[in-house]
ZAKOLKOL-958403 format. One record per residue (C-alpha): x, y, z; residue in one letter; chain; residue number from 1. Coordinates in Angstrom, 3 decimals. Example, Ala and Ser with C-alpha at 12.3 -4.5 7.8 and 13.67 -1.06 7.14 Angstrom:
! residues 2
<xx->12.300; yy->-4.500; zz->7.800; rest->A; kette->A; nr->1>
<xx->13.670; yy->-1.060; zz->7.140; rest->S; kette->A; nr->2>
//
This chain:
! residues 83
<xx->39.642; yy->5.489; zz->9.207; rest->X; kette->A; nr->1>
<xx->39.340; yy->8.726; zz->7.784; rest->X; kette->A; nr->2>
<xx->36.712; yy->11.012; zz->9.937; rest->X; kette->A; nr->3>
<xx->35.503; yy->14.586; zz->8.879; rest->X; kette->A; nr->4>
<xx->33.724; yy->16.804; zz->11.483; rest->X; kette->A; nr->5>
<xx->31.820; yy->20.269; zz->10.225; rest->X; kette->A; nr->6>
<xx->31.314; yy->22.238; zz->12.975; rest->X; kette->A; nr->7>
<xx->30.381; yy->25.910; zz->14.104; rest->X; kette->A; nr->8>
<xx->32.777; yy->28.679; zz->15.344; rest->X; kette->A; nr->9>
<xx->31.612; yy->27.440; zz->19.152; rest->X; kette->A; nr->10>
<xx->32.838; yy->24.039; zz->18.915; rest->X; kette->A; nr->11>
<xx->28.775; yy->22.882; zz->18.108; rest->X; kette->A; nr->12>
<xx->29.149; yy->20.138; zz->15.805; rest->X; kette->A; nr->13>
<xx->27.193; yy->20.070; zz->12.817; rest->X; kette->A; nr->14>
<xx->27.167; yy->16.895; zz->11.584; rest->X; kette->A; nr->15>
<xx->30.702; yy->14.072; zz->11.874; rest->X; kette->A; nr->16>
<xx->31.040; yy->10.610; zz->10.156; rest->X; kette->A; nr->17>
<xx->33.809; yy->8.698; zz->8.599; rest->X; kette->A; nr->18>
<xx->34.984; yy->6.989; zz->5.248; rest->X; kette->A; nr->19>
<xx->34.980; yy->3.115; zz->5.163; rest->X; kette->A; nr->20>
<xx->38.351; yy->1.529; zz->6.370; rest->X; kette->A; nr->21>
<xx->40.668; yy->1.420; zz->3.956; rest->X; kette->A; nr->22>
<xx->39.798; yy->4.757; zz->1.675; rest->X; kette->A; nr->23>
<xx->40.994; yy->7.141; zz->0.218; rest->X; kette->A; nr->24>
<xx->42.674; yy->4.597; zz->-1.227; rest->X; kette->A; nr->25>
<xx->45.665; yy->5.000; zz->-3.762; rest->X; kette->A; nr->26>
<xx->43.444; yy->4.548; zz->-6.668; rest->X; kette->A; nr->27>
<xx->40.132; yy->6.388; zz->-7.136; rest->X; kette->A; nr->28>
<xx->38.603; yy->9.056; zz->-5.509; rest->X; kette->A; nr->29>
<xx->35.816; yy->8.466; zz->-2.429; rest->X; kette->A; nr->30>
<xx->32.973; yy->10.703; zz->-2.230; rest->X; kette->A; nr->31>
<xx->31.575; yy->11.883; zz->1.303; rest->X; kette->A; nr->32>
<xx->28.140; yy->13.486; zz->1.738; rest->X; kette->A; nr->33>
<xx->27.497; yy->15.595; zz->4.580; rest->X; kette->A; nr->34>
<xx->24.082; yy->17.188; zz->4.769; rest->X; kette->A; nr->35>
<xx->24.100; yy->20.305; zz->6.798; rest->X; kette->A; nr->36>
<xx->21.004; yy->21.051; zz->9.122; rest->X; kette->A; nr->37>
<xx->17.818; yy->23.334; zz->7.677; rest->X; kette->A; nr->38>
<xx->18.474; yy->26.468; zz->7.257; rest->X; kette->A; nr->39>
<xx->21.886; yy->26.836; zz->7.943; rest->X; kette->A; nr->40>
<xx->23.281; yy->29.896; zz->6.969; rest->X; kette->A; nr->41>
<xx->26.600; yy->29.274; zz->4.491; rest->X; kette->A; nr->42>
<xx->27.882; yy->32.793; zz->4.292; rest->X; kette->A; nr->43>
<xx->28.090; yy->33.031; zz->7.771; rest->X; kette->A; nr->44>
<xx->31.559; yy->31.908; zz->7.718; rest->X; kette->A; nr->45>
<xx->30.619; yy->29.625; zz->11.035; rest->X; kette->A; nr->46>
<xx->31.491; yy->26.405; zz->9.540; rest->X; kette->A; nr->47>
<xx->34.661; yy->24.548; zz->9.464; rest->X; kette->A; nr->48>
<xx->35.757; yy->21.315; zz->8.513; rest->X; kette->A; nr->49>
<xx->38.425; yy->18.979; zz->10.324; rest->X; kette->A; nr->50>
<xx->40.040; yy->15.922; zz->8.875; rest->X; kette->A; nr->51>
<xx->41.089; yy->13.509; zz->11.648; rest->X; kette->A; nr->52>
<xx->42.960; yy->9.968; zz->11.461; rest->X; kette->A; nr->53>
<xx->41.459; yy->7.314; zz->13.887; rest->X; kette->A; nr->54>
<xx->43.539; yy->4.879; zz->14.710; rest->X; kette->A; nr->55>
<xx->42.500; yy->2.430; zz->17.379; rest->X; kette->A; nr->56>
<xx->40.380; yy->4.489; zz->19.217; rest->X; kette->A; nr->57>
<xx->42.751; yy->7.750; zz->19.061; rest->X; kette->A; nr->58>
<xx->42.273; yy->10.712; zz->16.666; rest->X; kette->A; nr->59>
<xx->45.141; yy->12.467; zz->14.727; rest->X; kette->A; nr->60>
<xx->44.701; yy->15.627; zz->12.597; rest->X; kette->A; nr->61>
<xx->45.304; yy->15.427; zz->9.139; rest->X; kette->A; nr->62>
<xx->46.406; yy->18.861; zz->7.279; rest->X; kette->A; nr->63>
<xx->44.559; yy->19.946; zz->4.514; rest->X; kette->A; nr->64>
<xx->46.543; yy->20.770; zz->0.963; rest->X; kette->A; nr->65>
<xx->45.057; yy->23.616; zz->-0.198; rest->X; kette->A; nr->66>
<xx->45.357; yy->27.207; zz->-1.514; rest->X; kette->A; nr->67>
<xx->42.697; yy->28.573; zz->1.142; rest->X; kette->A; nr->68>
<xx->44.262; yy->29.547; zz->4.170; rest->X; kette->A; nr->69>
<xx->44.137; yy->27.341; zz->7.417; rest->X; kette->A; nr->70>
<xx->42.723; yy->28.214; zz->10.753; rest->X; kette->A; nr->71>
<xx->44.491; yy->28.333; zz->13.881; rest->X; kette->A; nr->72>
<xx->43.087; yy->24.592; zz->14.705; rest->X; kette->A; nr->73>
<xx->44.090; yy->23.503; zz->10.881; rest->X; kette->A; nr->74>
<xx->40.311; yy->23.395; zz->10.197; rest->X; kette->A; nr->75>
<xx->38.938; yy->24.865; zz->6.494; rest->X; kette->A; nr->76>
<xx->36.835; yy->27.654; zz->6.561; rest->X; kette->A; nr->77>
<xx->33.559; yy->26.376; zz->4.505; rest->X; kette->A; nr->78>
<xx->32.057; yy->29.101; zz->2.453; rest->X; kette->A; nr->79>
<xx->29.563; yy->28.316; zz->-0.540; rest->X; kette->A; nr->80>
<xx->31.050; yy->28.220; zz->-3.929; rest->X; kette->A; nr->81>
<xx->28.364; yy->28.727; zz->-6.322; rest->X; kette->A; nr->82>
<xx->29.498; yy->32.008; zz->-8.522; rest->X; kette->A; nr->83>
//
C-alpha cells in the first residue's frame, strides 16, 4: 500500500492514511483527499508530505519526482497554490 503522512515541522502529524492495495495502478490516476485541521495556516511553510511503501507491516520511503526541491527527510514542502 501506498501511505501519505502531512505533518508539521515538529514531527506532529496532521492527518496520515493510505491508497487501496493495489493503486496507483499502471492505468489511471487515484485521487487522495486529505483534509487539513481548522485553521491551519498554509503559508506557514510547516507542512510536509511523505510518501511511504508498506509492505507487510514495514514502511519504505518513496521519492517524490518533482521540480520543487526535497527536504533533508525527502518530504515536499506543502505551500498553497492558488495564484
Amino acid at each position: 500500500m501506498l501511505r501519505l503522512t502531512l505533518f508539521t515541522d515538529e514531527g506532529d502529524v496532521q492527518v496520515s492514511g493510505c491508497l487501496d492495495a493495489g493503486y496507483p495502478d499502471v492505468e489511471g490516476i487515484r485521487s487522495a483527499m486529505m483534509p487539513l485541521p481548522k485553521g491551519f495556516d498554509w503559508n506557514s511553510g510547516r507542512l510536509k508530505l511523505k510518501a511511504e511503501i508498506e509492505v507487510k507491516g514495514m514502511r519504505y520511503p518513496v521519492p517524490f519526482a518533482c521540480a520543487d526541491p526535497l527536504n533533508p527527510d525527502g518530504s515536499l514542502t506543502i505551500k498553497q497554490n492558488n495564484g
